[in-house]
N, CA, C and O atoms as CSV, one atom per row, in Angstrom:
chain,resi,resn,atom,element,x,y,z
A,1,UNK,N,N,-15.696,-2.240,-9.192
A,1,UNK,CA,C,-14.871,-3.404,-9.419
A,1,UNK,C,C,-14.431,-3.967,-8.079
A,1,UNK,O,O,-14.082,-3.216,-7.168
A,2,UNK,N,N,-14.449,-5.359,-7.950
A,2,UNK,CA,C,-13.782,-5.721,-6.428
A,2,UNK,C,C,-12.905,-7.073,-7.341
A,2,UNK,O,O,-13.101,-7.989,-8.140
A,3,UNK,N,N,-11.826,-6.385,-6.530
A,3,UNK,CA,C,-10.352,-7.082,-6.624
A,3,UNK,C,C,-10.910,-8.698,-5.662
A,3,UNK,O,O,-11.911,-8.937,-4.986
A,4,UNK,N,N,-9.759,-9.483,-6.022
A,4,UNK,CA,C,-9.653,-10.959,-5.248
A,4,UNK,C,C,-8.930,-10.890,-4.516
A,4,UNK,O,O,-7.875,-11.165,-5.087
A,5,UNK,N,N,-8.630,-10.569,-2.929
A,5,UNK,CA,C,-7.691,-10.073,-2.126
A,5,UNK,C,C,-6.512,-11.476,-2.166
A,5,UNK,O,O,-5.374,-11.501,-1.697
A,6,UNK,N,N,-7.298,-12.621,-2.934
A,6,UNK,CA,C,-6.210,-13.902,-2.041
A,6,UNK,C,C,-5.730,-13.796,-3.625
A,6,UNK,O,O,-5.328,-14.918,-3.935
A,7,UNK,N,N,-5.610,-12.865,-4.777
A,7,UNK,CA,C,-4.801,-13.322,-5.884
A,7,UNK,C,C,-3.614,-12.684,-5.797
A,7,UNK,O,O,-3.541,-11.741,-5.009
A,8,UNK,N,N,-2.911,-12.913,-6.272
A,8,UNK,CA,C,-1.633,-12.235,-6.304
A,8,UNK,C,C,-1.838,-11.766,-7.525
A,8,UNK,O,O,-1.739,-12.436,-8.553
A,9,UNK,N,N,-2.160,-10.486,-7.452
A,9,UNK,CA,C,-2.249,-9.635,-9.087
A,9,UNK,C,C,-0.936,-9.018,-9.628
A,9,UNK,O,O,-0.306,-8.309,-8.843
A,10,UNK,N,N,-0.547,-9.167,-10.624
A,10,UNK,CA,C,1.451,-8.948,-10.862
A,10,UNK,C,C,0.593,-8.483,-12.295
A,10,UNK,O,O,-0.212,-9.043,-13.040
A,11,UNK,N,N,1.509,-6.588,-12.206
A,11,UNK,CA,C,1.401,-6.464,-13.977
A,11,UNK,C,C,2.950,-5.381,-13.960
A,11,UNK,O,O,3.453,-4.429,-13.363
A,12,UNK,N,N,3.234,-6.509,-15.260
A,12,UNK,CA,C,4.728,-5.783,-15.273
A,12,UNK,C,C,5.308,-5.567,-16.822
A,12,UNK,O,O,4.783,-6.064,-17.818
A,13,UNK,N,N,6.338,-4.838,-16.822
A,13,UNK,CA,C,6.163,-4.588,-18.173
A,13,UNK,C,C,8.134,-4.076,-18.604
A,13,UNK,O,O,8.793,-4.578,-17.694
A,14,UNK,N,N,8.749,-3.597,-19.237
A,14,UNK,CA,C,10.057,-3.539,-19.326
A,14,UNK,C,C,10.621,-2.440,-17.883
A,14,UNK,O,O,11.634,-2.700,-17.234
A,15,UNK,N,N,9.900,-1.473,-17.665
A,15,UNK,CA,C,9.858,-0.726,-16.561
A,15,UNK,C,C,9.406,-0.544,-15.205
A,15,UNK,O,O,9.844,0.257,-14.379
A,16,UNK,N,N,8.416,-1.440,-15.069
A,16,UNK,CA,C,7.759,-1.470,-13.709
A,16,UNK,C,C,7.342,-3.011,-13.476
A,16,UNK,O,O,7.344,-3.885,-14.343
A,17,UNK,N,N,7.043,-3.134,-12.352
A,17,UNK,CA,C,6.921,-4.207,-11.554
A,17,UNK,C,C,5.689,-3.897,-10.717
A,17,UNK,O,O,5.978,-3.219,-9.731
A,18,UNK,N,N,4.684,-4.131,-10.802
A,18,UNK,CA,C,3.151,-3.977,-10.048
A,18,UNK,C,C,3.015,-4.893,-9.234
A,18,UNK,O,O,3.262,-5.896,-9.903
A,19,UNK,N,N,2.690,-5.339,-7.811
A,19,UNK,CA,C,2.398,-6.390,-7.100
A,19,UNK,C,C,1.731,-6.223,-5.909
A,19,UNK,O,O,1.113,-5.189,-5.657
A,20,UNK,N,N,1.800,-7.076,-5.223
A,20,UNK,CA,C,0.976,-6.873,-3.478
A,20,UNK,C,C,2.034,-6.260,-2.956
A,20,UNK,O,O,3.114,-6.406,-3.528
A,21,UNK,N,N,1.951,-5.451,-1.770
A,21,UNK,CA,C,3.023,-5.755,-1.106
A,21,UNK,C,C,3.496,-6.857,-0.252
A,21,UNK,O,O,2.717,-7.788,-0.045
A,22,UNK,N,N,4.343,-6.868,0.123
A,22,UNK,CA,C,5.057,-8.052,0.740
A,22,UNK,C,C,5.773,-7.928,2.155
A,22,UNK,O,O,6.453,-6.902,2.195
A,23,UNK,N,N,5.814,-8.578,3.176
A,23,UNK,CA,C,6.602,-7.928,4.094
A,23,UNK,C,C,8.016,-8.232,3.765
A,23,UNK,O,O,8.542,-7.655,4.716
A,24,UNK,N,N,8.879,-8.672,3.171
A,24,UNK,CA,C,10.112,-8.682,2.709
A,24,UNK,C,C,10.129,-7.290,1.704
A,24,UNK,O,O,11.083,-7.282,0.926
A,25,UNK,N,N,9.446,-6.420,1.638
A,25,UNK,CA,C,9.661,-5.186,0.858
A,25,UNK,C,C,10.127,-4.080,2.077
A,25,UNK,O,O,10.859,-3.120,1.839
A,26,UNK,N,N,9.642,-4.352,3.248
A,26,UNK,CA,C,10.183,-3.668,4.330
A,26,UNK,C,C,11.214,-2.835,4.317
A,26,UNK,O,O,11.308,-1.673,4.712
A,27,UNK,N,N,11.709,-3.301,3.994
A,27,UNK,CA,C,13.750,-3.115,4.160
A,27,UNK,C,C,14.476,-2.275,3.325
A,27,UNK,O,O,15.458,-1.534,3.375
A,28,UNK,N,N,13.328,-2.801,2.252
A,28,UNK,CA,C,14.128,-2.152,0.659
A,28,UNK,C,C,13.032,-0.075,0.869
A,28,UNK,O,O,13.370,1.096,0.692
A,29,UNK,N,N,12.214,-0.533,1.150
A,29,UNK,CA,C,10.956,0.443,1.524
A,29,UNK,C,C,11.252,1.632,2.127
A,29,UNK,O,O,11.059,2.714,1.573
A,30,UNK,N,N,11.830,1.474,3.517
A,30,UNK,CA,C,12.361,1.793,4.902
A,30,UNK,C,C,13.279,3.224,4.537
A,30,UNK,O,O,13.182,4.328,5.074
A,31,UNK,N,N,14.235,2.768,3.386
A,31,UNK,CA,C,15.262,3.362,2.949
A,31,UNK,C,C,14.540,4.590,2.284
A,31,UNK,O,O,14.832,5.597,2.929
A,32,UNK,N,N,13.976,4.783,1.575
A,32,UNK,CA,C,12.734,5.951,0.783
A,32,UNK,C,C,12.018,6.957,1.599
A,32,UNK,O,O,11.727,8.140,1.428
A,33,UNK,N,N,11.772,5.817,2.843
A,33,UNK,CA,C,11.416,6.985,3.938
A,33,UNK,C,C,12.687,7.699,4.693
A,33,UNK,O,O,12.693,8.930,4.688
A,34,UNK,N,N,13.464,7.199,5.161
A,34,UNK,CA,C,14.522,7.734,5.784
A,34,UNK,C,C,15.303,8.961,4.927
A,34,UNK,O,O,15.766,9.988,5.422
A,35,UNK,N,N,15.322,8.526,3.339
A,35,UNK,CA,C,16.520,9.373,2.516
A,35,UNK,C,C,15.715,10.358,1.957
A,35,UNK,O,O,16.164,11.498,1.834
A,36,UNK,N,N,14.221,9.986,1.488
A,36,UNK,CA,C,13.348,10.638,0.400
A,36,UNK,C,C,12.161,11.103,0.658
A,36,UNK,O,O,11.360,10.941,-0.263
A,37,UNK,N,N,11.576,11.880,2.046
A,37,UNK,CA,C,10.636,12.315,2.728
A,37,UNK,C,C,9.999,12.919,1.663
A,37,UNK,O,O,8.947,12.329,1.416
A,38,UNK,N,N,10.139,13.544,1.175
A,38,UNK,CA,C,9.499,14.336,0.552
A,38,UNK,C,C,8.435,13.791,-0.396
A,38,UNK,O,O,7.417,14.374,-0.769
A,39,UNK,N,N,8.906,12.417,-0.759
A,39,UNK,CA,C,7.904,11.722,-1.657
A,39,UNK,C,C,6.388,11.341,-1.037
A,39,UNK,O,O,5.359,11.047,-1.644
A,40,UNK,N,N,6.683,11.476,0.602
A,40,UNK,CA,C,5.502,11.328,1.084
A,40,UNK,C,C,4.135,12.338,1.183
A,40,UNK,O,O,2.972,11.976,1.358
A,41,UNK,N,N,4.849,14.235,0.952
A,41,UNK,CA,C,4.186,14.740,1.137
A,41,UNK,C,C,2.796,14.482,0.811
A,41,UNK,O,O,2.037,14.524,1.780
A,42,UNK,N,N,2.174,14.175,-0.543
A,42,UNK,CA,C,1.025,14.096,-0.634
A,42,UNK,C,C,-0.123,12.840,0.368
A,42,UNK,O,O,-1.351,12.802,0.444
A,43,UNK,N,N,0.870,12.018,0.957
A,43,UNK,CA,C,0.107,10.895,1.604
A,43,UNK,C,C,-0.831,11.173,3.025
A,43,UNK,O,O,-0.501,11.448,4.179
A,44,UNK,N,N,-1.454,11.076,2.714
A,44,UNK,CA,C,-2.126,11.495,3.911
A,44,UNK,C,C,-1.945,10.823,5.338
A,44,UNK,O,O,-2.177,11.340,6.431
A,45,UNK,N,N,-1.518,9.667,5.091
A,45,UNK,CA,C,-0.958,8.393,6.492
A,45,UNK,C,C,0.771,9.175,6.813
A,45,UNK,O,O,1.358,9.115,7.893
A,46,UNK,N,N,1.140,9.666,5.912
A,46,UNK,CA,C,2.442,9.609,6.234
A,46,UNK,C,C,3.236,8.670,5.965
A,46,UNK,O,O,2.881,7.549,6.328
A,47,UNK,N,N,4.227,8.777,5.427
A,47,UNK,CA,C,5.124,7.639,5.869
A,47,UNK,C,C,6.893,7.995,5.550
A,47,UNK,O,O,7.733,7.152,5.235
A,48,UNK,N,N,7.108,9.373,5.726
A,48,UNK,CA,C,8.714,10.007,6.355
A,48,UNK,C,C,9.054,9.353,7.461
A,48,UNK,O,O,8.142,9.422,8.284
A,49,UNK,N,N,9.846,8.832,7.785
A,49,UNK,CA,C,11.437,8.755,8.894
A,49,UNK,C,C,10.363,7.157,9.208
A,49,UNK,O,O,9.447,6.644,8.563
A,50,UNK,N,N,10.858,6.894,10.137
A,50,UNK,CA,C,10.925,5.376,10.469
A,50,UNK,C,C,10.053,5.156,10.980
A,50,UNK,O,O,9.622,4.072,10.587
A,51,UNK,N,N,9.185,5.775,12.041
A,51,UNK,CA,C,8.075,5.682,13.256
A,51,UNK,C,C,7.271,5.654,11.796
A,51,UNK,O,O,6.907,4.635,11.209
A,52,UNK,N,N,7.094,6.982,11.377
A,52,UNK,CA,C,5.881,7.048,10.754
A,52,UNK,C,C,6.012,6.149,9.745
A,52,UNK,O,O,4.902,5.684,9.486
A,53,UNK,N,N,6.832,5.713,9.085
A,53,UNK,CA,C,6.922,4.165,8.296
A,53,UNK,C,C,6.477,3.419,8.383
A,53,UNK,O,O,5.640,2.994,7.587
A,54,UNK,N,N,6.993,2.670,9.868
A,54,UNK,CA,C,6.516,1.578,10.759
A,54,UNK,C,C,5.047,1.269,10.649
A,54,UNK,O,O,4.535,0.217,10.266
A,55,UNK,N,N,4.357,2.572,11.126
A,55,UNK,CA,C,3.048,2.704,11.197
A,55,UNK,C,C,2.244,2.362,9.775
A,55,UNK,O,O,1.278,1.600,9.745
A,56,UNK,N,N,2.712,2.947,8.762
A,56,UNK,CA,C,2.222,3.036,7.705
A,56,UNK,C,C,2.168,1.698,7.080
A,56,UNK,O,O,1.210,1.333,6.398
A,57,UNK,N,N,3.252,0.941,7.332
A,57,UNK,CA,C,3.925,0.237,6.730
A,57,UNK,C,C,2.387,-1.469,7.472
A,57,UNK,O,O,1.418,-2.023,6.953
A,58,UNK,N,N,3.004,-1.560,8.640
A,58,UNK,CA,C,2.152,-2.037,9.435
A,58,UNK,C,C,0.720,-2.110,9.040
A,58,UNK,O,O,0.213,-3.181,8.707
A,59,UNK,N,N,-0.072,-0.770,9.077
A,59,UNK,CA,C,-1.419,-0.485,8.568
A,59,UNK,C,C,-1.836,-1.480,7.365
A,59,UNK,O,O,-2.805,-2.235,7.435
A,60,UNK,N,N,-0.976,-1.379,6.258
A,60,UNK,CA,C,-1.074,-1.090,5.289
A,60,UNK,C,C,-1.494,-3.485,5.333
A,60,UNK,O,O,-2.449,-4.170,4.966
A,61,UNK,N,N,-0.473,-3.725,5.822
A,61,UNK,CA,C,-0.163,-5.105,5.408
A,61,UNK,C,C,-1.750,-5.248,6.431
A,61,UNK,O,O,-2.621,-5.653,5.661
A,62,UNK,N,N,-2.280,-5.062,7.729
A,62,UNK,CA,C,-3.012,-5.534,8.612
A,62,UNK,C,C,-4.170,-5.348,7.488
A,62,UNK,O,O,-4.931,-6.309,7.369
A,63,UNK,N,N,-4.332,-4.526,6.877
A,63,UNK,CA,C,-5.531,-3.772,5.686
A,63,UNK,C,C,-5.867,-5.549,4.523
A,63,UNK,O,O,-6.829,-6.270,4.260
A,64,UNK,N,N,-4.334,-5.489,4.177
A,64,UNK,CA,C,-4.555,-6.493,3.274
A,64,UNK,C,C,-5.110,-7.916,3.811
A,64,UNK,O,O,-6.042,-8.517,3.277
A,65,UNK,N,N,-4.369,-8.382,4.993
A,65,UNK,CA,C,-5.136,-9.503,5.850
A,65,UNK,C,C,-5.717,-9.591,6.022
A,65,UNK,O,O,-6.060,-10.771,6.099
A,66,UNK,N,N,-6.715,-8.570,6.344
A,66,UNK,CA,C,-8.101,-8.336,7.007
A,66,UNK,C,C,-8.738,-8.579,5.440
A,66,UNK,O,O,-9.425,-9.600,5.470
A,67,UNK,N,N,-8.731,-8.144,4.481
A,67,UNK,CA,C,-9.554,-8.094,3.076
A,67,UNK,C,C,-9.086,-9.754,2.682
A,67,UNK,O,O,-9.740,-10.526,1.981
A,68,UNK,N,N,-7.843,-10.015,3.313
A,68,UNK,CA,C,-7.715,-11.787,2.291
A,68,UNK,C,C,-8.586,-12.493,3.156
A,68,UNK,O,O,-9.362,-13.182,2.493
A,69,UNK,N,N,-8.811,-12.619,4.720
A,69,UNK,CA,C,-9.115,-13.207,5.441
A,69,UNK,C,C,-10.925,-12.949,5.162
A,69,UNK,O,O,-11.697,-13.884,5.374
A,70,UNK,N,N,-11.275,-12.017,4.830
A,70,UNK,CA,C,-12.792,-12.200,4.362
A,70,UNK,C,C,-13.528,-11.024,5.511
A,70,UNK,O,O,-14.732,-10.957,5.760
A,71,UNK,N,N,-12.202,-9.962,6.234
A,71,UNK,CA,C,-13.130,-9.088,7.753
A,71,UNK,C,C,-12.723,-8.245,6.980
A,71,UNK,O,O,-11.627,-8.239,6.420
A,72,UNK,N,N,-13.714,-7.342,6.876
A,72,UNK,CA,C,-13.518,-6.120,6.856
A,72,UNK,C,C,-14.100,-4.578,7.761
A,72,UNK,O,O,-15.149,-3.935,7.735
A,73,UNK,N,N,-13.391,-4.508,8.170
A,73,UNK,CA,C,-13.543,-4.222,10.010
A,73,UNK,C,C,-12.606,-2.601,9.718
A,73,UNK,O,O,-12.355,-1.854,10.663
């Protein structure tokens, strides 16, 4: 299956909220890593305490640009 990187795919339902990420999720995000490390264990990028956030966080959005913009590099 290949997704449409330029759609904004939203599936939501009384409990969850599915979407792209966003860089205005940053902030709200940030907080999960700092308080709730542990949720990261299984991730293989990491993304506990702030550096490794940053990074993750960063990656993650450059990933999506690169797939809307048509490089995949």
């Amino acid at each position: 299956m290949n997704l449409d990187f330029t759609e904004n795919y939203i599936l939501e339902n009384d409990c969850l909220l599915l979407r792209p990420l966003q860089i205005s999720d940053k902030e709200l995000l940030i907080q999960f890593a700092i308080n709730e490390p542990e949720i990261w264990r299984y991730n293989i990028n990491g993304g506990n305490g702030i550096e490794n956030f940053n990074n993750y966080f960063d990656f993650c959005n450059e990933a999506i640009k690169r797939k809307k913009d048509g490089n995949k590099r």
